[in-house]
N, C-alpha and C positions, 0 to 999 in steps of 0.2 A: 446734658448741657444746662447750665444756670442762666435760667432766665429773669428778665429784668422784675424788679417789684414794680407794682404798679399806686397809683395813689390817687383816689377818688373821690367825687362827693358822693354817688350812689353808685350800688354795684348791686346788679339787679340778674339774680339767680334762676334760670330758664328763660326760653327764649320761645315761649307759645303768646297766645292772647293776651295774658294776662302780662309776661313777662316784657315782649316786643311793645306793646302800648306804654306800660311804664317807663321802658328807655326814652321810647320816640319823645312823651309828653314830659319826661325830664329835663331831658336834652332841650325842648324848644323851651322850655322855660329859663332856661339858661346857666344848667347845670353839671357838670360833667359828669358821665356815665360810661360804667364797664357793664355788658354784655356776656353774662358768662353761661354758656349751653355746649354740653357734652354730645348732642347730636349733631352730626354734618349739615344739618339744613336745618336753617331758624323754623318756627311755624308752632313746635311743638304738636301735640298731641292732633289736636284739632286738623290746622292743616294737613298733617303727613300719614296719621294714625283715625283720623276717624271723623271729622263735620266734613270738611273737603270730598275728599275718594269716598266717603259713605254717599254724599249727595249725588257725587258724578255718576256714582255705581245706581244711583235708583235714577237717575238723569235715563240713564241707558236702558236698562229696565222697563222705565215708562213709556220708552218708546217701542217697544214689542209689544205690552200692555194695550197702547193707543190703537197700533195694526190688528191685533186681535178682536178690538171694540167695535172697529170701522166698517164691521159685516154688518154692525145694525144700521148704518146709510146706505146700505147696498155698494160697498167699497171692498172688495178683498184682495188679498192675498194668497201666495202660493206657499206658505213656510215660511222659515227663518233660517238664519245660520247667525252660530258667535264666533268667533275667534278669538279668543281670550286672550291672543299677542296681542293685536292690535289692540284690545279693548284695554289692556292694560298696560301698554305704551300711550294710550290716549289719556288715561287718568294720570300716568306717571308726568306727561307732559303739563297737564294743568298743575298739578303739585309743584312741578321746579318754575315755572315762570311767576305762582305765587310767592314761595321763598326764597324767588331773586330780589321780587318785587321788594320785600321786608329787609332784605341785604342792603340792598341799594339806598333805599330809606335809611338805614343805619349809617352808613357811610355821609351822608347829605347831611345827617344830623349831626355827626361825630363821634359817634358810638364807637367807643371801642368794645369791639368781639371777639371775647376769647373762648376757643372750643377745650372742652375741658371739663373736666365734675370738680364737682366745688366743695368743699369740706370748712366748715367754720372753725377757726383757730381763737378767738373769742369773739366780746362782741364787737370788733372795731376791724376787725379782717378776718378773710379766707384766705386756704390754699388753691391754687386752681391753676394742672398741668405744669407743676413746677415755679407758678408766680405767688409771689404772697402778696395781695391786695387788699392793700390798710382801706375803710372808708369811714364815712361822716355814721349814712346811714347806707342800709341792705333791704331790698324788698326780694322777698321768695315768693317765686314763682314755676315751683314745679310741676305741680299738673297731679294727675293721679294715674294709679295704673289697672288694666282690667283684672277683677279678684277671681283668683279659683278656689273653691271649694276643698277639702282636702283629698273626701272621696273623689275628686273628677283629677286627681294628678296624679295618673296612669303613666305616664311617661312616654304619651304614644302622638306622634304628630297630626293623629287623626281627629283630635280636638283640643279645638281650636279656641282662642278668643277673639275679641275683632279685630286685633293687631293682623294676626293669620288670616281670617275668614276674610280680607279685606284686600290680599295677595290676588285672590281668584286662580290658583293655580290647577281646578279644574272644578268641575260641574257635578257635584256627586248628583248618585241617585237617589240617598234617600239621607236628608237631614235631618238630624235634631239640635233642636233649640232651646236651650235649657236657662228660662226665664222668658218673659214675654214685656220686660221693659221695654224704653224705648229703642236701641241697641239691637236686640234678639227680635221687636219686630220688623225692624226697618231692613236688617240686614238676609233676616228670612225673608222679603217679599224680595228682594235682589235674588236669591237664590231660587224663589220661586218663580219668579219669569223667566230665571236663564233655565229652567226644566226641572230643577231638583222639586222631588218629594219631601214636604216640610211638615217635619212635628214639631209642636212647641207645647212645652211644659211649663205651665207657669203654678208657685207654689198659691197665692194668694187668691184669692174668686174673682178676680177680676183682670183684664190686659190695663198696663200703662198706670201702674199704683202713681198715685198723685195728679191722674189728671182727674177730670169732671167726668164724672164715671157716666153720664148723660147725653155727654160728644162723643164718648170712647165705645158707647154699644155701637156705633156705622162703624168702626175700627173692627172691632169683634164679628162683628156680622162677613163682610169683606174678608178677613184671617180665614172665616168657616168656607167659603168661597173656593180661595187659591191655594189652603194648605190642605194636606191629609186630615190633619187631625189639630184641635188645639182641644189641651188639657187642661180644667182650671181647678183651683184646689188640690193640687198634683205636686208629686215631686219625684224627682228621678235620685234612687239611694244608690246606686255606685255605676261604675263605668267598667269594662272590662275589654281587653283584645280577646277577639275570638275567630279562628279562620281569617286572618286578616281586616275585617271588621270590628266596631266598636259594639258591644251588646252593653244596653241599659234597663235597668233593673226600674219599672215606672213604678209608683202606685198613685191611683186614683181610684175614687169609687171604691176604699174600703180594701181592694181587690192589687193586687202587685202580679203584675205582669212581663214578661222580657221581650226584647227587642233588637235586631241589627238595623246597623247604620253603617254607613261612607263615613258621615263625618260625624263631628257632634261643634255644635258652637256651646259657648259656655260663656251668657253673658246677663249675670246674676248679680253685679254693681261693680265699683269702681274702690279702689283705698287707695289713701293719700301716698304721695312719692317722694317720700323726706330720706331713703334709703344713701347712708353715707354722708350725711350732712354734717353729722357731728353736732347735732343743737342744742345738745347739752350744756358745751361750751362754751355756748352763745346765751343761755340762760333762759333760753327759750323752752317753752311749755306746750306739750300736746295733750289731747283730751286722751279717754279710754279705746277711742276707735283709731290711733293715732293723727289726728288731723292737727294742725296748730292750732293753738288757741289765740286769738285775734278779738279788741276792742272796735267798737264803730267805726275810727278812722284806720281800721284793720292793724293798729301796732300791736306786738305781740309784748310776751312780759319781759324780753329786754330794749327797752326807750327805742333805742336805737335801729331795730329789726321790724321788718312791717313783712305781710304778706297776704296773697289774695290769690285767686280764685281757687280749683279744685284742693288743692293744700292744705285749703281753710274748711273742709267738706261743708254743709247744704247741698243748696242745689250747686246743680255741676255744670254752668253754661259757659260758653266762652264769652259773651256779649256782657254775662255776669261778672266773669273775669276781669276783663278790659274796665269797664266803670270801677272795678274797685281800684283797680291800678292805677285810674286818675284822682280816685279818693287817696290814697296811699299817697302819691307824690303830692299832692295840693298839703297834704297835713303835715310831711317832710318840711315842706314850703311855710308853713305856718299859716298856710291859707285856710280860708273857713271850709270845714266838710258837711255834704248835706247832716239837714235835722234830723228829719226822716228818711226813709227808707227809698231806694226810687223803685218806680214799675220795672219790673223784670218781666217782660214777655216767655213763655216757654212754648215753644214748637217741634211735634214731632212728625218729623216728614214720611208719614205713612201715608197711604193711599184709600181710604181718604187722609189726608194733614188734617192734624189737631193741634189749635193755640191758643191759648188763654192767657191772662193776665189778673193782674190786682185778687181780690178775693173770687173763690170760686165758691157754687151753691154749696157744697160738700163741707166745704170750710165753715161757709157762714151757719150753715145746720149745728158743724161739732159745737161753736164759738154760744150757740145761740144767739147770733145777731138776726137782728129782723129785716129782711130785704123784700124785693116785690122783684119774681124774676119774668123776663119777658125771651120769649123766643121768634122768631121768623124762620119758618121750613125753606128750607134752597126747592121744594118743588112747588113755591109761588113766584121764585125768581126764573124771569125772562132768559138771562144772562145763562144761570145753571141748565134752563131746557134746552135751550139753542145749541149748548156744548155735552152733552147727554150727561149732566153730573149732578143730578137731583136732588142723591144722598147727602145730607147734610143739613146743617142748623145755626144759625146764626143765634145769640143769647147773650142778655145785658142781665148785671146783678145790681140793681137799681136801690136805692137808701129811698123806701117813702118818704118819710119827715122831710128829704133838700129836693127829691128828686135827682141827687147827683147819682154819676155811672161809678159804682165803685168795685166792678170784677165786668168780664169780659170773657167769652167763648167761641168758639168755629170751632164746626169743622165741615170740611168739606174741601174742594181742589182749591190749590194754593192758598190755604186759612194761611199758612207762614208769614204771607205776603201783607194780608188783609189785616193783621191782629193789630199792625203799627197805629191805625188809627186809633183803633179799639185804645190802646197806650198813651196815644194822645189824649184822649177823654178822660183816660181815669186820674192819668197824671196831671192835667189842669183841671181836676175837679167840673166838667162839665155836666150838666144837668140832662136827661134826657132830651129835652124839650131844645137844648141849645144843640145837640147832635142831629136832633129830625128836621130842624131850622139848614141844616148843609143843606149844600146841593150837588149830589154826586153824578156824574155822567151816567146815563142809560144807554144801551144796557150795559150793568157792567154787575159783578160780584158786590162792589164794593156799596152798593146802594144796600143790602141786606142789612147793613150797619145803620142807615137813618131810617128804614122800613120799622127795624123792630124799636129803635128808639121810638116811632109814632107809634109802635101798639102798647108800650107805657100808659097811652091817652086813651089809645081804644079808635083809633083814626088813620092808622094804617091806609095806605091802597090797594094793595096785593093780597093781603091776610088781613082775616076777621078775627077781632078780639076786642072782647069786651071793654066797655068805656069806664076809666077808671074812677071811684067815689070816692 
């Protein structure tokens, strides 16, 4: 059947964080917009495939985690049980009342939604589901997708990436985890509280490349805890079916060794999801990794074409997504786009969470910038004893010469939560001294934040550190 053409000022290609924020903030600015996502429920990646159901999935988790802790107050229990129906009718539930939520918004705003893949015809329209939709301008917003390796495409269901691993269609008994990003840790400590036996293989010396490798040893310390085994320096060279298992082929230490598994997860990065776009067309350019190639106010190299988040590879947040989305339409609009760059917080909801912002010590070392860093141990805060959760650091990357906070770090229970301040200081340039001037409620986490801003001075209350000259 011939469906009607359509005609638009923007027509904004997926419909995740990046894509759904672009319509909404189009639309109220008062602009008409098509909506075009080939999946049955907006949300994209994030909500359906992996921030959502990944958190619920460690939501769950940390509460078996909690009960097993609870012997140290003299609090126990008798076991556990899962039921992976209900547990996964309970995540499915949170998923659809979010990407109702985003439907309904759509409708309130005017958004037209068409489900459909979208292929660019040039730069001034797409095809999409039999519509041809002429517009002004197009923001792409597809997402990216989880990469396999070539050795690990065995063809066998028994590994996984976290599209699958994220099904929970059952419990194995002994996993492997092939990369120890953030992805491959989060999702192994999920399968490590529901019982499985968890290896993780990571190829680089360290867990969670790009964070502060200084917050990330309580991370590492915790992985040696609840999994079998973690490998670093390591790489696993191929996958094989074997007796209906997965057997991998490690090495570490020089030395290669094999091994059976249940399952294997396989979550070694992300590549951009421009598949069937046709951007050629459109005159649009990608790099050598294929990501799009994007200016500050995210246009690509044809005028008319903008696109943002994971598409555009860096980092890969959705929270990064959405702000570019409103930088993309604001410069549509002819509106000013920031000068700089804004804070982008990064969080990874391990146990302990790790989040940092603005410059990190690691950074400021490659850069050789000169910084004065300060920390605060969670085992001087009140707050972390009372709740038995000691492990962990609170840390400012301070500029001597302004004394302004220009990086930030946690980690420790819910850093996620706590980092937003951290964000607010770097991003209005606050000074240590204007951070320790707060006054945060007691006891609480979030005083760790103006504690270490006072050991800048050497005046702290909780912790002793030297007075600054």
């Amino acid at each position: 059947m011939l469906m009607e053409n359509l005609e638009t000022d923007i027509v904004v290609i997926g419909g995740g964080p990046g894509g759904y924020t672009a319509a909404l903030y189009a639309a109220a600015k008062g602009k008409t917009v098509v909506l075009v996502e080939k999946d049955s429920r907006l949300g994209g990646v994030c909500l359906n495939r992996g921030c959502i159901p990944s958190k619920a999935l460690l939501h769950a988790a940390g509460t078996i985690d909690a009960a097993g802790e609870a012997e140290k107050f003299g609090i126990g229990f008798s076991g556990f049980s899962v039921d992976l129906s209900v547990l996964q009718d309970w995540k499915s539930g949170i998923l659809e009342k979010l990407a109702q939520g985003i439907s309904n918004l759509t409708a309130r705003r005017g958004v037209k939604v068409v489900r459909a893949e979208a292929s660019f015809e040039n730069a001034t329209a797409i095809r999409a589901g039999g519509r041809r939709i002429s517009f002004k301008n197009a923001i792409i917003a597809t997402g990216s997708l989880p990469a396999i390796p070539q050795p690990f495409k065995i063809g066998n269901p028994r590994v996984m990436t976290s599209t699958e691993a994220l099904d929970l269609r059952d419990i194995p008994g002994k996993l492997l985890v092939i990369g120890g990003g953030y992805i491959g840790m989060e999702l192994g400590a999920v399968y490590a509280s529901l019982g499985s036996e968890v290896t993780v293989v990571e190829a680089l010396e360290g867990l969670l490349n790009g964070a502060d490798q200084d917050l990330v040893r309580y991370v590492d310390e915790s992985a040696r805890k609840r999994f079998k085994n973690v490998y670093l320096a390591s790489r696993v060279l191929n996958l094989a079916e074997e007796g209906g298992l997965i057997k991998a082929a490690i090495e570490t230490g020089g030395k290669v060794f094999e091994e059976k598994f249940d399952r294997v997860l396989v979550s070694v990065g992300r590549v951009s999801s421009t598949q069937g776009l046709n951007l050629e067309s459109a005159g649009i350019k990608v790099d050598e990794k294929g990501f799009i190639v994007t200016d500050d106010s995210k246009q690509t190299a044809s005028p008319s074409v903008y696109a943002v988040g994971d598409v555009t590879g860096g980092v890969m947040l959705a929270h990064k997504a959405s702000r570019e989305a409103r930088i993309a339409v604001d410069a549509i609009l002819g509106e000013s786009v920031p000068v700089k760059t804004p804070v982008i917080p990064a969080v990874v909801f391990t146990d302990p969470e790790v989040a940092w912002c603005g410059l990190t010590e690691t950074e400021a070392r490659i850069r050789n910038v000169h910084v004065q860093v300060v920390r605060f141990p969670w085992s001087a805060s009140g707050r972390a004893a009372a709740v038995g959760r000691t492990e962990g650091v609170t840390k400012l990357i301070i500029d001597p010469a302004t004394e302004k906070i220009i990086g930030a770090g946690i980690c420790g229970k819910g850093a996620g939560e706590l980092i937003s301040a951290a964000v607010m200081a770097v991003e209005l340039g606050m000074t240590a001294g204007e951070l320790g001037d707060m006054v945060y409620p007691h006891p609480t986490l979030s005083e760790t934040l103006t504690e270490c801003a006072e050991m800048f001075y050497g005046r702290a209350i909780h912790a002793f550190s030297r007075k600054r000259v």
